[in-house]
VEXDREN-2710 file (C-alpha; in Angstrom, 1 decimal):
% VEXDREN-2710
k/r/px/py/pz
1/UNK/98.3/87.4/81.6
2/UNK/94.4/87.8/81.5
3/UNK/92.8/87.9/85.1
4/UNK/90.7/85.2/84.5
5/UNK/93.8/82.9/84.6
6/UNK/93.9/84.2/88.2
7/UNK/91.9/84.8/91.7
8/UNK/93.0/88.1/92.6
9/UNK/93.3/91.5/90.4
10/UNK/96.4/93.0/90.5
11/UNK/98.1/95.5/91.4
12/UNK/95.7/94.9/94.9
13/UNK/96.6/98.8/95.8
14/UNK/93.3/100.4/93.5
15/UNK/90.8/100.8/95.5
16/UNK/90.7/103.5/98.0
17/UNK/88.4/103.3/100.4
18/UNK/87.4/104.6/103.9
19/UNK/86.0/102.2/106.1
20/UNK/85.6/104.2/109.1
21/UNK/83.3/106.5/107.0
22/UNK/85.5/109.6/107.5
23/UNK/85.1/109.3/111.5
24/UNK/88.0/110.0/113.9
25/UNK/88.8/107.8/117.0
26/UNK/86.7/108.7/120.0
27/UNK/88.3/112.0/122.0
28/UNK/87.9/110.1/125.2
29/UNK/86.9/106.7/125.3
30/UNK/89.8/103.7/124.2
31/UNK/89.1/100.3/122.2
32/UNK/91.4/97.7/123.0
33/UNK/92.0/94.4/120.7
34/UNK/92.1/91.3/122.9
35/UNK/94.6/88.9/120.8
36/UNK/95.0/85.4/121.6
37/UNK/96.4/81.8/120.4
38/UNK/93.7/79.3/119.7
39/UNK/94.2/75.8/120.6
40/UNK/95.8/75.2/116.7
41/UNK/99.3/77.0/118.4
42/UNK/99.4/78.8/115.0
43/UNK/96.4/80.2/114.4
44/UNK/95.6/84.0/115.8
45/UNK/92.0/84.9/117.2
46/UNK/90.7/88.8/118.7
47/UNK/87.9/90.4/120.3
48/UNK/87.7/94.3/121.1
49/UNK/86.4/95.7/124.1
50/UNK/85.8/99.8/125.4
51/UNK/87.7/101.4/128.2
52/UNK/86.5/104.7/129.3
53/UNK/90.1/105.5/129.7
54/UNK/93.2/104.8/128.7
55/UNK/95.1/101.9/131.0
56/UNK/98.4/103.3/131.9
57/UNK/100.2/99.9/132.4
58/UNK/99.7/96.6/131.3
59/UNK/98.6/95.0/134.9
60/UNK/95.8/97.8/134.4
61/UNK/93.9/95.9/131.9
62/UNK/91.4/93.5/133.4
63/UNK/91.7/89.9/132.5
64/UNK/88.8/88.8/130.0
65/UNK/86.9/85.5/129.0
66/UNK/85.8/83.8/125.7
67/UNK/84.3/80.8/124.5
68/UNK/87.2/77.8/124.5
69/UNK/84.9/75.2/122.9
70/UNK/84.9/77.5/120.0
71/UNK/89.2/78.0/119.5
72/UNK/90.1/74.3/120.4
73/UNK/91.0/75.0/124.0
74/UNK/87.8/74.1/126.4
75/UNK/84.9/71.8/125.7
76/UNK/81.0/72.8/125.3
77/UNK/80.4/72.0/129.3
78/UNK/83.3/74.1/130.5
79/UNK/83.9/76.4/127.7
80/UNK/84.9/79.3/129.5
81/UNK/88.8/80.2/129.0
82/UNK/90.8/83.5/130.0
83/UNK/92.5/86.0/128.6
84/UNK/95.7/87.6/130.5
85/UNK/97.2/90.5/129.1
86/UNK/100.9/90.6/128.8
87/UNK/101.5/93.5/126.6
88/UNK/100.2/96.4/124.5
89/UNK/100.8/98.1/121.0
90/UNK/99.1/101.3/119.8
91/UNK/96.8/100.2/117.2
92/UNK/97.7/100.8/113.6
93/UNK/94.0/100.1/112.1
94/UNK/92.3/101.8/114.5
95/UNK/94.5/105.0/115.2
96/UNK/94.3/107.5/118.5
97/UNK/94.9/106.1/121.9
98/UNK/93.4/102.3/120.8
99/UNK/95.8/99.4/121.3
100/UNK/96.7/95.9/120.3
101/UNK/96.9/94.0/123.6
102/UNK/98.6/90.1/123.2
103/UNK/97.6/88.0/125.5
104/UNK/98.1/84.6/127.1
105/UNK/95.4/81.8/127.6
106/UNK/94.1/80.3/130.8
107/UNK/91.9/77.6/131.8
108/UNK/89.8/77.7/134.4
109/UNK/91.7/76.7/137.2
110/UNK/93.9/80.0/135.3
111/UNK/96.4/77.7/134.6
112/UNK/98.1/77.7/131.1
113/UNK/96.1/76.3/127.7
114/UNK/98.0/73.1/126.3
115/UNK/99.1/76.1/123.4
116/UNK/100.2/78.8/126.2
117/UNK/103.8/78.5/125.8
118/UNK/104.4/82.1/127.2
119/UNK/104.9/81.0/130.7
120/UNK/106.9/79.0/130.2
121/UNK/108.8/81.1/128.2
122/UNK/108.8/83.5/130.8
123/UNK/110.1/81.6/133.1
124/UNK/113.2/80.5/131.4
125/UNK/114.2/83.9/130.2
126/UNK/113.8/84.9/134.0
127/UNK/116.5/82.5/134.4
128/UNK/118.9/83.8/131.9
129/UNK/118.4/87.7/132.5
130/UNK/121.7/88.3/133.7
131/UNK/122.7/87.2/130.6
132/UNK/121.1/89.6/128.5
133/UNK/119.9/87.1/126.0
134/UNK/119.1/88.9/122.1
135/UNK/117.0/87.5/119.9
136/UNK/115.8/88.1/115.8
137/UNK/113.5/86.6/114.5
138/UNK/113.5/86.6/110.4
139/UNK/109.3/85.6/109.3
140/UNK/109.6/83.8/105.6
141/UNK/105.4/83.5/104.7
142/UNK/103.7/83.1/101.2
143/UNK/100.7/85.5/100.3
144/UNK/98.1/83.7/98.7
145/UNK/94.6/83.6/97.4
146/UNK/91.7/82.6/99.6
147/UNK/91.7/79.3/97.6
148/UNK/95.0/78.9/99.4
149/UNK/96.8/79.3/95.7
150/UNK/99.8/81.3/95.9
151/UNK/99.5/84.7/94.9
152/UNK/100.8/86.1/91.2
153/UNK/100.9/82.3/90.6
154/UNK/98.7/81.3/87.0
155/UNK/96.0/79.4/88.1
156/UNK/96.7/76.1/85.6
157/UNK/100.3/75.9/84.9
158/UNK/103.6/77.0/87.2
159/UNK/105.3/80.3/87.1
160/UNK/108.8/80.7/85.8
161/UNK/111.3/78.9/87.8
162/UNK/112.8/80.5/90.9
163/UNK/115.9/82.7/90.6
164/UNK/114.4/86.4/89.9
165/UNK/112.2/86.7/92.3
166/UNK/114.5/87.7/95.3
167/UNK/114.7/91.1/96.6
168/UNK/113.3/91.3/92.9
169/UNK/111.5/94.7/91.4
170/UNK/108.9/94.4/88.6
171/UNK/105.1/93.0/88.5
172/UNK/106.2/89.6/86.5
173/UNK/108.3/89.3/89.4
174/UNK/107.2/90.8/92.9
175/UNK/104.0/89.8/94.2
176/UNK/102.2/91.5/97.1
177/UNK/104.0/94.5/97.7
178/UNK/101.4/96.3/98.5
179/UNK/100.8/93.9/101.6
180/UNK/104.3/94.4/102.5
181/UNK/104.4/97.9/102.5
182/UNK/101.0/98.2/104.6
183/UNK/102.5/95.7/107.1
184/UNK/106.1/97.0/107.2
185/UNK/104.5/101.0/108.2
186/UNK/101.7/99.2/110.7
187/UNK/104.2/97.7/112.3
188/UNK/106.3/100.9/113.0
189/UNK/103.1/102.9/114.0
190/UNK/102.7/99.5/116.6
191/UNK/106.1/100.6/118.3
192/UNK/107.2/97.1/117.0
193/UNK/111.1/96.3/116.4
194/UNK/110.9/95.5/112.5
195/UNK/114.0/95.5/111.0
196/UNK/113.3/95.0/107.7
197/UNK/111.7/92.9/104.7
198/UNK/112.4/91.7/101.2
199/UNK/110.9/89.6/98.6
200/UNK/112.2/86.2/98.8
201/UNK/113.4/83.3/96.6
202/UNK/109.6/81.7/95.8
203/UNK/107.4/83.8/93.9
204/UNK/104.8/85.5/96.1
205/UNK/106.9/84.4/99.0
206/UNK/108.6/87.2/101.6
207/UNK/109.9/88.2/104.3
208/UNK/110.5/90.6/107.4
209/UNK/112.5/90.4/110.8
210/UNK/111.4/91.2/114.1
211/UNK/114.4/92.1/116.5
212/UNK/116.4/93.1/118.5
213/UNK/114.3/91.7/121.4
214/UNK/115.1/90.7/124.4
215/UNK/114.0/87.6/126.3
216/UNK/110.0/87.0/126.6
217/UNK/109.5/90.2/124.2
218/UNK/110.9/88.3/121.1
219/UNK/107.6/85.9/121.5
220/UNK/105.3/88.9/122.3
221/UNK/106.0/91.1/119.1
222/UNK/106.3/88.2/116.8
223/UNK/102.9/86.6/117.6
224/UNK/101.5/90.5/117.4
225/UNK/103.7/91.3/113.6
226/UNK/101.9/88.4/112.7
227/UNK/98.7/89.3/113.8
228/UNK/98.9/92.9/112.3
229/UNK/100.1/90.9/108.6
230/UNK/96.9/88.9/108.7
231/UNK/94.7/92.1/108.9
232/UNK/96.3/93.9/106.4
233/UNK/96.3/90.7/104.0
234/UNK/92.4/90.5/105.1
235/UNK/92.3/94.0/104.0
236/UNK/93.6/93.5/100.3
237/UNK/91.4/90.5/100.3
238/UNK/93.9/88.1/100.0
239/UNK/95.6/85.5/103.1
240/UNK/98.9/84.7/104.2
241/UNK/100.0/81.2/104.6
242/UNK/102.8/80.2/107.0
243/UNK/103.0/76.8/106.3
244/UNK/106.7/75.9/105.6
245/UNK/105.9/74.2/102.5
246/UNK/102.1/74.4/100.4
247/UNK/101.8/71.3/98.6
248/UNK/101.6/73.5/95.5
249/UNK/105.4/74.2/96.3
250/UNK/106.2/70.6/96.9
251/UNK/108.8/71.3/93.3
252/UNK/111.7/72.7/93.2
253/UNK/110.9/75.5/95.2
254/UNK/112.0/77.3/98.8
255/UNK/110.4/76.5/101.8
256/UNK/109.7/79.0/104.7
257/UNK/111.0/79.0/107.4
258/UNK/111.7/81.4/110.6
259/UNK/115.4/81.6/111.1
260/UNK/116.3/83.0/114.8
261/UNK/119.7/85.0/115.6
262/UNK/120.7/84.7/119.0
263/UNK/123.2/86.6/121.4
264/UNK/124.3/87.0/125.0
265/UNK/126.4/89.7/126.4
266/UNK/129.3/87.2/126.5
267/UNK/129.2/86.7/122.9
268/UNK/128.4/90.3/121.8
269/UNK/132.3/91.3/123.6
270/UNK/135.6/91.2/122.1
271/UNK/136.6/87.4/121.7
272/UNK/132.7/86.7/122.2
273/UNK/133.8/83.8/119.1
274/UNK/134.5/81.0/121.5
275/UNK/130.8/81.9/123.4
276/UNK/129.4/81.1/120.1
277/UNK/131.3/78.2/119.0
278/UNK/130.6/76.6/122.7
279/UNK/127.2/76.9/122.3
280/UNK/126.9/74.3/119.2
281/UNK/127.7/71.7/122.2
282/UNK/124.6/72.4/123.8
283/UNK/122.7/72.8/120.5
284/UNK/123.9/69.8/119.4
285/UNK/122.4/67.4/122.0
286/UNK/119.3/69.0/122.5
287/UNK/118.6/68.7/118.6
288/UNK/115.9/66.0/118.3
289/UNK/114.3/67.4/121.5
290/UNK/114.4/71.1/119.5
291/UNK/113.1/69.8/116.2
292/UNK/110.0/68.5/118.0
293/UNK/109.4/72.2/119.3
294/UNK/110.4/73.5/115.9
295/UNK/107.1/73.6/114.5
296/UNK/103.4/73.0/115.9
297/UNK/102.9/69.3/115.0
298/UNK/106.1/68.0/116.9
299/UNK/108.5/68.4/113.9
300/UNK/106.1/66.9/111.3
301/UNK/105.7/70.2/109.3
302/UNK/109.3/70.8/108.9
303/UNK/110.4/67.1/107.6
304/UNK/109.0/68.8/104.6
305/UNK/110.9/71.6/104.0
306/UNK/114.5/70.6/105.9
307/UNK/115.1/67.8/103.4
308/UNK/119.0/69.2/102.8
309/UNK/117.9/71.0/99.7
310/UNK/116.6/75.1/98.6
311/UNK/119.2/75.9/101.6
312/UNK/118.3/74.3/104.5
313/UNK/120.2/70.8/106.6
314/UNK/118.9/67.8/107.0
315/UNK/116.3/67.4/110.1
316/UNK/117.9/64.4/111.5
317/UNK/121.6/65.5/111.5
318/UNK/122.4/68.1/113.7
319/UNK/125.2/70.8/111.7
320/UNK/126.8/74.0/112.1
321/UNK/129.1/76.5/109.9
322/UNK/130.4/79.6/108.8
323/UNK/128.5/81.0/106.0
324/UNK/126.8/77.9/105.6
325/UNK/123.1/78.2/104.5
326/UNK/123.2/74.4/104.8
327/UNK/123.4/74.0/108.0
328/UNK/121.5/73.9/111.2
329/UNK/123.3/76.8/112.8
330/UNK/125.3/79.4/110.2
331/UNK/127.4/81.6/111.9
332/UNK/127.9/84.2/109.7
333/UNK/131.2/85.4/108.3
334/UNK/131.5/88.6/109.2
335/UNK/130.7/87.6/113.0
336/UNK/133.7/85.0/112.0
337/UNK/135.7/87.5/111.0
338/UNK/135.0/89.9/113.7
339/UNK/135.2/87.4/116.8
340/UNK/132.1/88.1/118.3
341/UNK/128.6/88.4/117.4
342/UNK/125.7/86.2/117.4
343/UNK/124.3/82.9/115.5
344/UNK/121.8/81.9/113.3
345/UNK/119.7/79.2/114.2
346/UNK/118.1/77.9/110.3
347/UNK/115.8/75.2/111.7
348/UNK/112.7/76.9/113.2
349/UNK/109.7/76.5/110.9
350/UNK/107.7/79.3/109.6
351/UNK/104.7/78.0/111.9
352/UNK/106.7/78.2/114.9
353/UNK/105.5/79.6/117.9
354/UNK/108.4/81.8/118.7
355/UNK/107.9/81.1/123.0
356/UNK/108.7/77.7/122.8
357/UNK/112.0/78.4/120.1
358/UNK/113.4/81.1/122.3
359/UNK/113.2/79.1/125.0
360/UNK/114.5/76.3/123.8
361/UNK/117.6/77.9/122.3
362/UNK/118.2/79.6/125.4
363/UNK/117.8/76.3/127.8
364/UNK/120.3/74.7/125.2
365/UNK/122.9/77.2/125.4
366/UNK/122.8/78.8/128.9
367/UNK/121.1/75.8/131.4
END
């Protein structure tokens, strides 16, 4: 391959440099990074403020304001919207006692945005607590150029068909790494509960889980993984695409989704089988109502990838099996064959805003 036949240079890991000019975080004083939905639901947006000291719990940092008419969620008039923390990371970029604080949007009567699913959320996971309801979450995204081509890609022509490129090892084969790598340690400095990653079936196309989590904080260190993956992708010069399926992989390629394992306590015990099979009741008729929630333009971005093909059902029939990658809900065999475990839910869209999925798996299954 020649690099003009491509965007990006790789391998993207050459240059080394310092951006914070060989200074240490302050001894004393704490920057904290504001991050927020915009009024897209997908997209992520952050502003840093200075705390003389460090907040010792998250009702200790203040609520903040920003400019709505510029993310979507306020107009010109009455642009001012709020920001309401919810909860804190420590900050992998910026190191020391800094965090990463997610927050929730309000308008000005502090009511929820239209894109502030958290509350709601919260609400419903309130509900279910006695439950002990476990969630995973498993984030499929492409990495791409910033002309929105997928990365490793040739820039007139296709690369060679899918089949190699999963959990794959090579350069003619896995694209990104370095990316991964970054994001995969930032996350474990952010006290976040990755589980793992892998390269996955399209090329430049991968993967990592976020779980075990528990109610409301499944939503919380999603939205915040992804965050921390878009900074690192800045950093590397290159972006991260979570649509579920570029037009440039409208071919016989894999779509992306972000499949959800869910659990209760019930289903977790011996015999927990029959918790999980019950459940698909409950799935079941809340299907079309789910899909619309599945994805942040009311089920339109995922009639595109769950067509019944690359291992995934079809959108408008509601199905469930063991082992089946085919399906809407897999259980997977060895929770089969031990009785008791949890179940994958395969219709989420990579896009998805995890608030509203969690909540509406757990309102199908357990109200």
């Amino acid at each position: 391959m020649t690099h003009l036949n491509y965007e990006t240079r790789m391998p993207l890991g050459t240059a080394v440099i310092d951006q914070f000019l060989g200074l240490r975080p302050h001894p004393t004083k704490v920057q904290a990074t504001y991050v927020w939905i915009d009024g897209t639901g997908e997209t992520l947006r952050s502003k840093t403020r200075t705390f003389d000291k460090l907040p010792k719990k998250i009702e200790d940092y203040p609520i903040w304001n920003y400019d709505g008419s510029s993310t979507g969620q306020a107009k010109g008039r009455d642009s001012d919207r709020y920001l309401r923390p919810v909860a804190a990371y420590p900050d992998p970029f910026l190191g020391g006692g800094n965090k990463l604080v997610m927050c929730d949007t309000l308008d000005h009567e502090m009511q929820p945005t239209a894109t502030n699913h958290r509350q709601m959320c919260a609400e419903i996971m309130n509900e279910v607590r006695d439950t002990r309801p476990w969630f995973g979450m498993e984030q499929e995204y492409l990495i791409v150029d910033r002309d929105e081509h997928p990365l490793g890609w040739p820039k007139h022509g296709f690369p060679a068909p899918q089949g190699k490129y999963y959990c794959s090892v090579g350069a003619d084969r896995a694209f990104g790494r370095e990316v991964v790598e970054t994001h995969y340690r930032a996350c474990l400095h952010a006290g976040l509960n990755i589980f793992g990653t892998n390269a996955e079936v399209t090329p430049g196309q991968w993967e990592f889980q976020i779980g075990t989590c528990e109610g409301i904080d499944m939503g919380d260190q999603l939205w915040m993984s992804r965050y921390i993956l878009h900074r690192v992708a800045e950093q590397f010069g290159v972006c991260v695409s979570l649509d579920p399926k570029p037009k440039v992989t409208m071919g016989d390629w894999n779509g992306a989704g972000c499949h959800t394992n869910f659990s209760t306590a019930e289903m977790r015990a011996p015999g927990g089988i029959a918790a999980i099979e019950a459940a698909m009741e409950g799935l079941k008729r809340t299907h079309l109502e789910a899909m619309k929630v599945y994805d942040p333009h009311g089920g339109e971005d995922n009639l595109r990838r769950l067509t019944g093909r690359h291992e995934t059902s079809s959108a408008d029939k509601f199905s469930w099996g063991v082992a089946n990658r085919g399906c809407s809900i897999r259980i997977p065999r060895q929770v089969a064959a031990e009785r008791r475990g949890y179940l994958e839910d395969r219709r989420p869209s990579s896009n998805c805003d995890p608030y509203q999925v969690t909540a509406m798996i757990a309102q199908s299954i357990l109200l």
